[in-house]
KOLLUM-340880 format. One record per residue (C-alpha): x, z negated, y. Coordinates in steps of 0.5 Angstrom, whole numbers, plus 2048, in hexadecimal, padded with zeros to 3 digits. Last residue first. Layout:
REM KOLLUM-340880
   u   w   v
   X   Z   Y
...
***
This chain:
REM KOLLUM-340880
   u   w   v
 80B 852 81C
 80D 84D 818
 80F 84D 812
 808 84D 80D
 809 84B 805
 806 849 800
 807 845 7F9
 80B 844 7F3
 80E 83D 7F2
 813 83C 7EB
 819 83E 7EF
 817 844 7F4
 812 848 7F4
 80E 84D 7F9
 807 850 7FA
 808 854 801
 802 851 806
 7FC 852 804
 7F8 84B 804
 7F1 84C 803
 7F0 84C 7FC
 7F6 847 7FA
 7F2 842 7FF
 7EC 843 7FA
 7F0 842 7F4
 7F3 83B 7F7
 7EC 839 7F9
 7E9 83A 7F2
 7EB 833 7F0
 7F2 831 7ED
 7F6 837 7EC
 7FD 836 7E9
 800 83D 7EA
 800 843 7E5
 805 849 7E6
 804 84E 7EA
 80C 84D 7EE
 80F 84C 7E9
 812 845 7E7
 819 843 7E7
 81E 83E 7E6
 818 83A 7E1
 817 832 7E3
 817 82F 7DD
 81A 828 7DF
 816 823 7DA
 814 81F 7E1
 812 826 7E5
 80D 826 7DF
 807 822 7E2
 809 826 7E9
 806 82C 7E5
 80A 833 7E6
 808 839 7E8
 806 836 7F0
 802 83B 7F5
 807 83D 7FB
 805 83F 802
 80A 842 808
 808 843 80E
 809 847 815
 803 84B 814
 7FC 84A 81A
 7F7 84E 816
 7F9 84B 80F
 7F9 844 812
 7F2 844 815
 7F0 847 80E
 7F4 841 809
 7F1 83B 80F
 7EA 83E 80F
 7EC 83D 806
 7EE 836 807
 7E8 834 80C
 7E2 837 807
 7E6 832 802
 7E6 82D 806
 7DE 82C 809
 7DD 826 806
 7E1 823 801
 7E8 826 7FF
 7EC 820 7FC
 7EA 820 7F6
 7EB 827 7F4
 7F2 828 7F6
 7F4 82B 7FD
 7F9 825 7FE
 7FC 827 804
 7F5 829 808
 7F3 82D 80E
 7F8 833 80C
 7FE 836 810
 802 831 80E
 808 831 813
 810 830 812
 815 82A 813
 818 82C 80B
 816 824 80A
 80F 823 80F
 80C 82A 80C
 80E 82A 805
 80D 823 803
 806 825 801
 807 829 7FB
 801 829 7F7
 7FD 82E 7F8
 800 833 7FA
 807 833 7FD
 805 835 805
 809 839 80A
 809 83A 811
 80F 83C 816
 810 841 810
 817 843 80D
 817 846 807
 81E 845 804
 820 83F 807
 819 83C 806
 818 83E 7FF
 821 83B 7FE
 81D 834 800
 817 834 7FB
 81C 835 7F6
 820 831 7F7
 81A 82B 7F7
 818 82E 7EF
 81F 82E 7EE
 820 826 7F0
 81A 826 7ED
 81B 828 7E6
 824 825 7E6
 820 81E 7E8
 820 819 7EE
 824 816 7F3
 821 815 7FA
 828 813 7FE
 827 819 803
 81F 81C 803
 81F 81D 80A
 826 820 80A
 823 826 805
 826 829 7FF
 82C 826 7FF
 829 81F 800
 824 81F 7FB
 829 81C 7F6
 829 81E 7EF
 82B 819 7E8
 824 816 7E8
 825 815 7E0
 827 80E 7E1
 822 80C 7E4
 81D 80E 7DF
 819 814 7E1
 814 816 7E6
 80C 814 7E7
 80F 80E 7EB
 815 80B 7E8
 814 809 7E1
 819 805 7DD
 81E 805 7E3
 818 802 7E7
 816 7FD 7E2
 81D 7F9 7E1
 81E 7F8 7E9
 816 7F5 7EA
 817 7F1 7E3
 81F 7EF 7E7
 81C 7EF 7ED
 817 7E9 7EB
 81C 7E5 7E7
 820 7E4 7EE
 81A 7E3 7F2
 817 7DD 7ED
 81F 7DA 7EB
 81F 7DB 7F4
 819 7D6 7F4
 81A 7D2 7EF
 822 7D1 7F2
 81F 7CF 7F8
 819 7CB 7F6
 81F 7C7 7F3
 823 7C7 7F9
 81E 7C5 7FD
 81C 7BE 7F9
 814 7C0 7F6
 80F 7BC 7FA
 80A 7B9 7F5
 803 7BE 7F6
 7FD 7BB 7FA
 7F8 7C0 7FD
 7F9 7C2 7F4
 7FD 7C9 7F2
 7F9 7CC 7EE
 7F7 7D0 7F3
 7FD 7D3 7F5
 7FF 7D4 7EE
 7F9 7D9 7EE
 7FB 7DC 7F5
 803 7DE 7F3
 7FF 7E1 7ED
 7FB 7E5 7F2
 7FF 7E6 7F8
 804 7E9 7F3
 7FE 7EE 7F0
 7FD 7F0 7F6
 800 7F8 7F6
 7FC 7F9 7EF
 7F5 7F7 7F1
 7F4 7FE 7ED
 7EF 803 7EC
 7F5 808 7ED
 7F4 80F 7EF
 7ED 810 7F1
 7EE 809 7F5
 7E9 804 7F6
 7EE 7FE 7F3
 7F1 7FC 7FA
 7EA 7FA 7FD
 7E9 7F6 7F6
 7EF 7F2 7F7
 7ED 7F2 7FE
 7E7 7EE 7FC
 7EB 7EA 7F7
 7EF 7E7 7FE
 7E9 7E7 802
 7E6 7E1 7FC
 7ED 7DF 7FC
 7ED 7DD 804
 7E5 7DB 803
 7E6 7D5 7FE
 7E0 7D2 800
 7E1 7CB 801
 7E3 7C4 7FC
 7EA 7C5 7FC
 7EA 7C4 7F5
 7E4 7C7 7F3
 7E5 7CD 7F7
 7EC 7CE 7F6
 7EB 7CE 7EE
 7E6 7D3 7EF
 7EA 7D7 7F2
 7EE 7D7 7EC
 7E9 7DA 7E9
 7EA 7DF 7ED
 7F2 7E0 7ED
 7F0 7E1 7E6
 7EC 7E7 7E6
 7F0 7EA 7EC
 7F6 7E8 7E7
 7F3 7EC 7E1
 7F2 7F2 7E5
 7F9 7F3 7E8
 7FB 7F2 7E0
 7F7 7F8 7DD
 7FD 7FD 7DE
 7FC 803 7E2
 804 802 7E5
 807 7FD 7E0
 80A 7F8 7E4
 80C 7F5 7DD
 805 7F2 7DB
 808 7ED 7D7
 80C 7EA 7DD
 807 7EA 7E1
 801 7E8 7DC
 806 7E2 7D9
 808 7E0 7E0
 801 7DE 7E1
 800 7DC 7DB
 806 7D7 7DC
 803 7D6 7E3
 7FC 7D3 7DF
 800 7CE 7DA
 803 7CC 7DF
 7FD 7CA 7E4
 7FA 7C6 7DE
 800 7C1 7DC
 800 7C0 7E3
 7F9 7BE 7E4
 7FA 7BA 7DE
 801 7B6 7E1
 7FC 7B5 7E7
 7F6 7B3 7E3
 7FB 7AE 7DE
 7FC 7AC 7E6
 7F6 7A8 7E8
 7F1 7AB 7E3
 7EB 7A7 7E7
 7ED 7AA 7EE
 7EE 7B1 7EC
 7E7 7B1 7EA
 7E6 7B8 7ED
 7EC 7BA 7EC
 7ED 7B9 7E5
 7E6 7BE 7E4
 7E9 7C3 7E9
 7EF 7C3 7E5
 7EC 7C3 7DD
 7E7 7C9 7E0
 7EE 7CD 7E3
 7F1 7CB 7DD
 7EB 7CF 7D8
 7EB 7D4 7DD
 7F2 7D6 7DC
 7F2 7D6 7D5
 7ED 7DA 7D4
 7EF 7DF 7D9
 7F5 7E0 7D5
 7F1 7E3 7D0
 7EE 7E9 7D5
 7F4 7ED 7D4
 7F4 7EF 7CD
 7FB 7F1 7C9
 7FA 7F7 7C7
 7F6 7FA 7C1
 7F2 7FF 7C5
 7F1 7FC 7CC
 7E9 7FD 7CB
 7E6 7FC 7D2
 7E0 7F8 7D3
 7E3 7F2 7D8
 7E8 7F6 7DB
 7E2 7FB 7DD
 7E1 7F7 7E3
 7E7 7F7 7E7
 7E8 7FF 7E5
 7E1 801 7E7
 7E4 7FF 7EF
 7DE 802 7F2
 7E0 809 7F3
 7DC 810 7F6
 7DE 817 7F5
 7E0 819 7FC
 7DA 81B 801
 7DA 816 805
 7E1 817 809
 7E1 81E 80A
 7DA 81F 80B
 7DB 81A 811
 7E0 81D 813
 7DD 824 814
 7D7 821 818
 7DC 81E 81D
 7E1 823 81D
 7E0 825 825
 7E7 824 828
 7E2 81E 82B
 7DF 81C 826
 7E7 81B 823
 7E9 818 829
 7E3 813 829
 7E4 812 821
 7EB 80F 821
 7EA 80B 828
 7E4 807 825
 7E7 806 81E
 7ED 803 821
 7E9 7FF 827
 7E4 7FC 822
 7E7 7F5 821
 7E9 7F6 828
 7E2 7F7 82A
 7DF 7F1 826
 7E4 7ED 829
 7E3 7EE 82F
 7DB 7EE 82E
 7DC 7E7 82B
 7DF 7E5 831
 7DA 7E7 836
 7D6 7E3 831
 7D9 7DC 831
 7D8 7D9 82A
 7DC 7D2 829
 7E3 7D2 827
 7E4 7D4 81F
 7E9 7D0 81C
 7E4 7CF 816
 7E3 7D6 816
 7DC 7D9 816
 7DB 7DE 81C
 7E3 7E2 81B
 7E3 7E1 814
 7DC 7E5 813
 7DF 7EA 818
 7E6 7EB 814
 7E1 7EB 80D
 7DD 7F1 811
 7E3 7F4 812
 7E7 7F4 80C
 7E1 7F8 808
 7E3 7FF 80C
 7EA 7FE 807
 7E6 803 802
 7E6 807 807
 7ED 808 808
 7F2 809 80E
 7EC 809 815
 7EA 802 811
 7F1 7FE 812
 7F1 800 818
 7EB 7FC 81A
 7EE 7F6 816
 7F5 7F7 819
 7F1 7F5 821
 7ED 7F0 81E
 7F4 7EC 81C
 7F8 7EE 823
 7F1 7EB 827
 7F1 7E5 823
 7FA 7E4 824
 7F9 7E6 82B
 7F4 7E0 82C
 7F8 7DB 828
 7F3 7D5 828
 7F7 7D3 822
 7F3 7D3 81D
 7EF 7D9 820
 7F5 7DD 820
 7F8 7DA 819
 7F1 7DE 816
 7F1 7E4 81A
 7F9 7E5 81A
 7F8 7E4 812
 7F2 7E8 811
 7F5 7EE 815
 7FC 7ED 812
 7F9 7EE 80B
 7F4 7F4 80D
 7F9 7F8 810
 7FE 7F7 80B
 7F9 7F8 805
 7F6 7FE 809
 7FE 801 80A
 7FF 7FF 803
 7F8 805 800
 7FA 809 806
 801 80B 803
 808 80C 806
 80C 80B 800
 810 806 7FB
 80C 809 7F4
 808 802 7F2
 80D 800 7EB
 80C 7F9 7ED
 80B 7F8 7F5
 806 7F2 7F5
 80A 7F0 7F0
 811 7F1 7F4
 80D 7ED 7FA
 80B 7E7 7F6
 812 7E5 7F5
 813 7E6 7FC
 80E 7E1 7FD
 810 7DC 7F7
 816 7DC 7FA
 814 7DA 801
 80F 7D5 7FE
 814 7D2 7FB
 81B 7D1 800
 814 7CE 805
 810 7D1 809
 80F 7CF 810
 810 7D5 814
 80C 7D9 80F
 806 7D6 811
 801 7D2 80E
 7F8 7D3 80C
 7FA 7D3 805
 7F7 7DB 804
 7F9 7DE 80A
 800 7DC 80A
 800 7E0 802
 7FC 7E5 805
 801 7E7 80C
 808 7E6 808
 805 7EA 802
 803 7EF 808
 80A 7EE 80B
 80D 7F0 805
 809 7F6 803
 809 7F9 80A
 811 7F9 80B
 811 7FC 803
 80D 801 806
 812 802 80C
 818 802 808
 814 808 804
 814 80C 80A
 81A 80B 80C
 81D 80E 806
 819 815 806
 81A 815 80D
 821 815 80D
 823 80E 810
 824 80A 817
 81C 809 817
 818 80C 81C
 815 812 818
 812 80C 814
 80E 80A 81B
 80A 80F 81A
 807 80C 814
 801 809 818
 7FF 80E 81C
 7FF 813 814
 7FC 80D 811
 7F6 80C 815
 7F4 813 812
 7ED 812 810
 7EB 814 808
 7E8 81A 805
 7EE 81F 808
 7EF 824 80E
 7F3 827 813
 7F2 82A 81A
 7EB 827 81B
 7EA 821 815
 7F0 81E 819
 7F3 821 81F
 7F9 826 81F
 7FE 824 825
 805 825 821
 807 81F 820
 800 81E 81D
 802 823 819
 808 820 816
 805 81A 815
 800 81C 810
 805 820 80C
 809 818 80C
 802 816 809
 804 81B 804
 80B 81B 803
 80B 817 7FB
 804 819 7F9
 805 820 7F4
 80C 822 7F5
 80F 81C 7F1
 815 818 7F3
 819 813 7EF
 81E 80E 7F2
 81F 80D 7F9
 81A 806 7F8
 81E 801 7F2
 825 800 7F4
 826 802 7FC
 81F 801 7FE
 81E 7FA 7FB
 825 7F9 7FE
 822 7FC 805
 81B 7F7 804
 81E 7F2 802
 823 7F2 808
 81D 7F3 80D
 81A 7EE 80B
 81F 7E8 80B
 821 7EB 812
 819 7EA 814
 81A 7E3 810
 820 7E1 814
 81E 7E3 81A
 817 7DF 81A
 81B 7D8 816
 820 7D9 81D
 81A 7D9 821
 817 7D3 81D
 81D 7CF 81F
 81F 7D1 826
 816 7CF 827
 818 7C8 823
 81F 7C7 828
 81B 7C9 82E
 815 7C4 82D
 818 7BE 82D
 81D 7C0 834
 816 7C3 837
 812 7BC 835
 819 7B8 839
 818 7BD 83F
 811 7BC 840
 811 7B3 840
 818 7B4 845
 813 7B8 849
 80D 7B4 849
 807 7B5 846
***
């Protein structure tokens, strides 16, 4: 090729690579901004002392060098506590910065699934889809509470895995293949229910139509790669020595398989409106398209006008289920749009004539989402949902939409979409009060929590907390059982292997470790260990007593918080609405 013919291509590519460049920028602006208002108007509002801190509790002890299911232990692996480190990075009180992380890895996952799902780029998104996307993305959020939590983190690995693997292979992007394979294996080391990712990841990777010819050293580089996270977790915690006791952590919890999903179909919904109608509807019209579709060429345009008839029918209902489900938090309307997201992977399969694979792997993680003891739902896809079921509607051939309308429909659908998330969250905040009774900022109590606005109850609960370790001062404490913001919030060390000791969550051998910890503590001093006189349940209402005594009764979950009172001999003391024992140290 001559000289002048080479630069004349670099002349014609550079102005479309300056294009996409700036598209890039502007999309990761466009995140992190939504991100900070979301944060701003929605996240810093409302705190309860149960979950909120949690992941972040495991943050702080890997800070602080101890090694999971050796030094600190749960029924789940502790991927979560790598990948949060980075919330100690952002400009911003932990707390805060935290929350701005979640919605970061929400937005990006809605990005990642949705480009997943029509097999197209970001880059070249229209006004429309763009809004649509950030529409979708305040569903996915609904009334979720914005915090570190390994359920999102599995969602966002498992999306960005599936993307990077697909758009890779499209691409012949080799960074982009071996980046997808890599978040598939981390996704497994955050939460079990996310081990079935993998597999599908390894299915993608053989079966793809993009797939270039089988090479075996290649292969075996993919499959290491694939396995690189889980692989390195497990070798550190063999050779600490904690193997056998993982592996009773991690399989002993009570199993869940996604009841939820299916129990919609028998469940009484006791005189309300019921959900399973509208799949009537839905099925119908997907039917009259694949059958338009197949005999598109006799019915010449009626069949286009009943194609679009058909198709808005199903995104009125799709809007009706959003809308009527009000974000509501363990609503049933995650489960309605799971089940019509399938039939309308019927639809993709009749109208483009393959497998619908991407939807299929999409209800999947619906699914893996849903394996939870605390919210059997697919709540955090609920955006990628509804934005799929319009998707499939959608024919190969659609009439080009003016980009100013698209525009303004888009931005009508994001618009809307903040205001139903905006209206739900000052309703009903995460397990605290309506907004408007939030009246206290954190802030004055610790700088972590600075701009976390909450109720007089837990803002006293919280003050009380701080005023026992200035009057009792310990370099390790622990608020049992359910206060796991203690630690990475008052910068202090749990002496116990668990921060959530509740029934649940104690598997294997926790219970005996829990109460060795209690005996060691008591040889060595130094400490300070409260029990709880208030339910977290009652916070909401405010009833927080001034005082307690020191004998008086404290909230007992299991029989590991009246063992531990028995080893421990320590000065019994109260302070606020916590009554506990203390040790200085020696």
């Amino acid at each position: 090729m001559a000289p002048a013919d080479d630069l004349n291509i670099r002349e014609r590519l550079n102005p479309a690579l300056r294009k996409r460049a700036s598209r890039a920028f502007l999309l990761g602006a466009g995140t992190l901004l939504l991100s900070a208002v979301v944060v701003a108007r929605i996240g810093r509002f409302g705190f309860n002392p149960t979950d909120q801190g949690f992941v972040l509790a495991q943050v702080w002890r890997v800070l602080h060098g101890e090694i999971p299911h050796v030094d600190f232990l749960g029924p789940r692996p502790f991927g979560s506590a790598y990948l949060h480190l980075i919330d100690h990075l952002v400009p911003a009180p932990l707390m805060i910065g935290s929350s701005f992380v979640m919605m970061v890895q929400l937005i990006v996952a809605t990005f990642a699934l949705v480009a997943f799902l029509t097999g197209t780029s970001p880059l070249d998104w229209g006004p429309l889809r763009l809004g649509l996307v950030f529409a979708a993305a305040l569903v996915c959020l609904n009334t979720y509470p914005l915090m570190a939590w390994h359920t999102v983190d599995g969602v966002f690995l498992v999306a960005v895995g599936w993307w990077a693997l697909d758009s890779g292979l499209r691409s012949g992007s080799r960074w982009r293949r071996l980046l997808g394979l890599f978040c598939l294996g981390f996704a497994v080391i955050v939460k079990q229910s996310f081990v079935f990712a993998a597999p599908i990841g390894l299915l993608i990777l053989l079966f793809h139509p993009a797939a270039p010819p089988k090479k075996w050293p290649r292969l075996l580089g993919d499959v290491l790669v694939l396995g690189a996270a889980p692989l390195l977790y497990f070798g550190v915690i063999t050779v600490a020595g904690g193997l056998p006791s993982a592996i009773a952590q991690l399989t002993g919890g009570a199993q869940t398989w996604g009841e939820s999903l299916f129990r919609f179909w028998a469940a009484d919904f006791e005189g309300r409106a019921d959900p399973r109608t509208y799949l009537l509807p839905v099925l119908l019209a997907v039917a009259v398209i694949a059958v338009a579709w197949s005999v598109r060429e006799r019915l010449g345009e009626r069949g286009r006008l009943l194609r679009l008839v058909m198709g808005l029918c199903v995104g009125a209902v799709v809007v009706f289920v959003v809308a009527d489900g009000g974000f509501e938090h363990a609503g049933s309307w995650p489960v309605t749009l799971l089940w019509l997201f399938l039939a309308a992977a019927v639809l993709d399969a009749v109208v483009r004539k393959r497998l619908p694979w991407q939807y299929l792997a999409i209800a999947a993680l619906g699914w893996m989402a849903g394996l939870s003891w605390g919210y059997p739902l697919p709540g955090l896809l609920t955006g990628i949902l509804a934005l799929g079921v319009l998707e499939a509607v959608v024919p190969p051939d659609p009439p080009r939409v003016p980009r100013f309308a698209g525009g303004a429909l888009g931005a009508t659908a994001f618009v809307l979409a903040g205001l139903l998330l905006m209206s739900a969250h000052d309703k009903a905040p995460y397990a605290d009060r309506p907004q408007g009774e939030l009246t206290k900022d954190l802030g004055d109590v610790a700088p972590s929590m600075r701009g976390v606005r909450t109720n007089p109850g837990v803002h006293t609960y919280v003050a009380q907390i701080r005023g026992c370790l200035d009057h009792y001062p310990a370099s390790r404490v622990a608020v049992l059982p359910h206060n796991s913001f203690v630690a990475p919030i008052f910068g202090v060390r749990n002496p116990f292997p668990m921060d959530w000791p509740i029934p649940i969550e104690m598997t294997g051998d926790s219970p005996e470790r829990m109460v060795e910890a209690a005996e060691r503590l008591d040889r060595e001093g130094d400490y300070l260990v409260l029990f709880q006189t208030v339910d977290p349940v009652s916070l909401s209402a405010g009833e927080v007593p001034g005082a307690v005594t020191s004998d008086a009764p404290t909230i007992g979950l299991s029989s590991v918080e009246g063992r531990i009172k028995d080893v421990l001999s320590g000065a019994r003391v109260a302070c606020g609405s916590f009554a506990g024992f203390w040790a200085p140290a020696r």
